[in-house]
N, C-alpha and C positions, 0 to 999 in steps of 0.2 A: 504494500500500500504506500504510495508516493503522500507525502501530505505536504503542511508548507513548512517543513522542515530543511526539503531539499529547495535550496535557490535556483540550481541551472543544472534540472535533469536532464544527462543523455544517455541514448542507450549503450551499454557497456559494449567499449568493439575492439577485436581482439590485432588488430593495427595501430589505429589510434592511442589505446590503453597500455599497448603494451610493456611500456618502459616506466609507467605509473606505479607511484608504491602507496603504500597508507602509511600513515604515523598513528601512535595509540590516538583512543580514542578523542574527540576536541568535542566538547557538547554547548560549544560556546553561542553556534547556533539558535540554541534552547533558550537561551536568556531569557528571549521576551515570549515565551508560551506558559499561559500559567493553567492551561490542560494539553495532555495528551492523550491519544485511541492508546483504548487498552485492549486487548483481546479476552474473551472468559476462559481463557485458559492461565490466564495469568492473574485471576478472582483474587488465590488463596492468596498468593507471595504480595504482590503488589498492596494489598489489602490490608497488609501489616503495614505499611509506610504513608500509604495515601486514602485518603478518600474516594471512593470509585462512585462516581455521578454518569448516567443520563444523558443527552445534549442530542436534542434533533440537526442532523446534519444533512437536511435535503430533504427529496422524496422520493417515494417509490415509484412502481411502475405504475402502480393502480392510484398515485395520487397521494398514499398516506405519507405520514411525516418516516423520515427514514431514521431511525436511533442508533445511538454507537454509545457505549461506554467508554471511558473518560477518565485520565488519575487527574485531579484538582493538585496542581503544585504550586499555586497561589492564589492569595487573597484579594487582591486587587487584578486589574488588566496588561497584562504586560510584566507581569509580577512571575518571577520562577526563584522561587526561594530553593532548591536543589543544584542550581549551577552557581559554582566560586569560577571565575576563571574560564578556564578550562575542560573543570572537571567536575563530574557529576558525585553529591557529597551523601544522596539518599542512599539507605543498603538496598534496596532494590530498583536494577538499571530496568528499565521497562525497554519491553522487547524490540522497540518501533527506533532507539537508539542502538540499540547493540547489532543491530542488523545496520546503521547506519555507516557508512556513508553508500551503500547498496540498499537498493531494493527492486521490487520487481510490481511490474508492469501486464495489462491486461489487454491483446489485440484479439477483436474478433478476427476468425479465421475465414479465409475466402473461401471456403465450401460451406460455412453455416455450423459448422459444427461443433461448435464453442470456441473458447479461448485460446488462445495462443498467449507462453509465458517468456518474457522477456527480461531480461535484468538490466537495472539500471542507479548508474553511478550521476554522484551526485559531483560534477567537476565543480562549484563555486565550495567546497570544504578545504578550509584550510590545510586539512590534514594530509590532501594528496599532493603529491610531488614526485619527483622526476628521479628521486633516487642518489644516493644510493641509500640514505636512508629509509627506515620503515619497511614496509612486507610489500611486495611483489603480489597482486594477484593472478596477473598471467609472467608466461616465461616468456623469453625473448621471442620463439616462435609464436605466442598468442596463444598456447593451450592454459588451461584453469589452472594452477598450483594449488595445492593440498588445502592455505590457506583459504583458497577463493571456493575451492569445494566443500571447506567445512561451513563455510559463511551461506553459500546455496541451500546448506540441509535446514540451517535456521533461516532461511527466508519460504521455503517450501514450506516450512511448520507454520510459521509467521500468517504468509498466505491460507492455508488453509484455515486456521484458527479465525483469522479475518474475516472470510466467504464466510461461515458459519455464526458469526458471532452475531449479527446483526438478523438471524433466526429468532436468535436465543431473545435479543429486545422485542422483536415482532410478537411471541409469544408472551410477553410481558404484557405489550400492549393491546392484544387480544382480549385479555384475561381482566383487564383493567385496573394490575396493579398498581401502576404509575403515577406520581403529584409531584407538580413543580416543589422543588426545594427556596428557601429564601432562608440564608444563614446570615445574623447580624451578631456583631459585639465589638467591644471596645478593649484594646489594649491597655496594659496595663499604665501606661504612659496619656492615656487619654484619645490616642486616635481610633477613630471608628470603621468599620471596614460592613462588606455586606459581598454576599455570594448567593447570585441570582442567576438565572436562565438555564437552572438544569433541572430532571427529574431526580425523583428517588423510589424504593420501593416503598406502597403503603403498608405496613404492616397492620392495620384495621382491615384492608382489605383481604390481607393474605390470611392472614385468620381466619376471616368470616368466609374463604373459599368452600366450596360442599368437597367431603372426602372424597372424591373421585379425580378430582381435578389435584386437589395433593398430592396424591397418590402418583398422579402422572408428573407433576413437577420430582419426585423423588424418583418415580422409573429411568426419566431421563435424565438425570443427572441435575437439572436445572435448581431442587429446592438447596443442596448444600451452597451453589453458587450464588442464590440469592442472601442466603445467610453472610455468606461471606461477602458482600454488596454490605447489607445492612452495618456487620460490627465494622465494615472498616470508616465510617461515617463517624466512627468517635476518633479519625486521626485529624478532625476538624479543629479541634484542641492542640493539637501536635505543630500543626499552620501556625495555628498562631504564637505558641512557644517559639517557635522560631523564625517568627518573623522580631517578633521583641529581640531576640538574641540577637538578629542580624542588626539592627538598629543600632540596638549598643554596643555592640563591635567598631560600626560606622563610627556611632559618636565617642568612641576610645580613641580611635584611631588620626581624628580629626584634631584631638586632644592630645596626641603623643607629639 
């Protein structure tokens, strides 16, 4: 999934790229995104570090609002309290980074018959360069290096998790668990913050569902992942711990 993380995607070509290396990871990017797509494969991990929210991102075929879940990495617009620098300071990299500065790409195929999967590098990241430092994804001839092949198995995973995920919301909003969320509070410091334009799951709803349809959210896997939606909604608290932290670091540092 290409999102607007990548500045100047092109498709990976094994001419062009081939003398191209990557340097560790740069998420500097990221600065000013204060959500990122999460996949429901990545409920449990991620859910321990962020808040996993909702966000209608378009529509469907038929018209409906199209949903994606979401890690909230800050409190404000433009706000990412997880990048220092360079480097990303949360314990869990969310998967839409670490497949970064690759990802792949969706071409209908000229007989109709679905997709065709392409990979693509992200040339405006700092990180690439001409060598010789950093990792090589193709060899001099233009074939894959071990690197570039292990980085294809996590975007295949990626990919699929991605097609899938936005089932998993459809089904939500079938069912009619979903209500816009509106988080307000004041720092400790006196400034006031508020986090609006997302859903969440209702749990008055999910309760009052008839045992049948429970039953089917636990056959298919979907009711642990809604749990794990729900408890990571208390890392809302965690935002804002460190967003104060970040501040007074600021105002230390202004002071030193």
């Amino acid at each position: 999934m290409i999102t607007a993380l990548y500045k100047k995607p092109a498709l990976l070509d094994r001419t062009r790229h081939a003398g191209k290396h990557v340097l560790p990871l740069d998420v500097s990017g990221a600065a000013g995104m204060n959500a990122l797509f999460c996949t429901f494969g990545e409920f449990v991990e991620a859910g321990k570090d962020y808040p996993i929210l909702f966000v209608n991102s378009g529509t469907t075929a038929d018209g409906s609002p199209q949903l994606n879940p979401a890690v909230l990495l800050g409190l404000t617009v433009g706000e990412n309290l997880f990048v220092e620098g360079t480097q990303w300071v949360g314990r869990y990299i969310p998967a839409a980074l670490r497949c970064y500065p690759l990802g792949l790409t969706r071409f209908p195929r000229a007989d109709g018959t679905g997709d065709e999967l392409s990979v693509v590098i992200d040339e405006g990241y700092p990180g690439l360069v001409d060598g010789p430092q950093g990792t090589p994804l193709l060899t001099a001839a233009g074939e894959p290096t071990e690197t570039l092949n292990n980085v294809m198995k996590l975007l295949e995973l990626y990919d699929q998790e991605a097609q899938r995920t936005p089932l998993f919301c459809e089904r939500l909003r079938e069912l009619d668990l979903l209500k816009s969320m509106r988080a307000e509070g004041t720092l400790d410091d006196g400034e006031t913050f508020s986090v609006d334009g997302f859903l969440v799951v209702d749990e008055d709803k999910l309760r009052a569902l008839p045992d049948a349809q429970v039953l089917e959210l636990y056959r298919n896997g979907m009711l642990p992942l809604i749990y794990a939606h729900l408890a990571s909604l208390t890392c809302l608290q965690r935002l804002s711990d460190r967003k104060m932290q970040r501040k007074a670091q600021k105002a230390q540092a202004a002071t030193a």
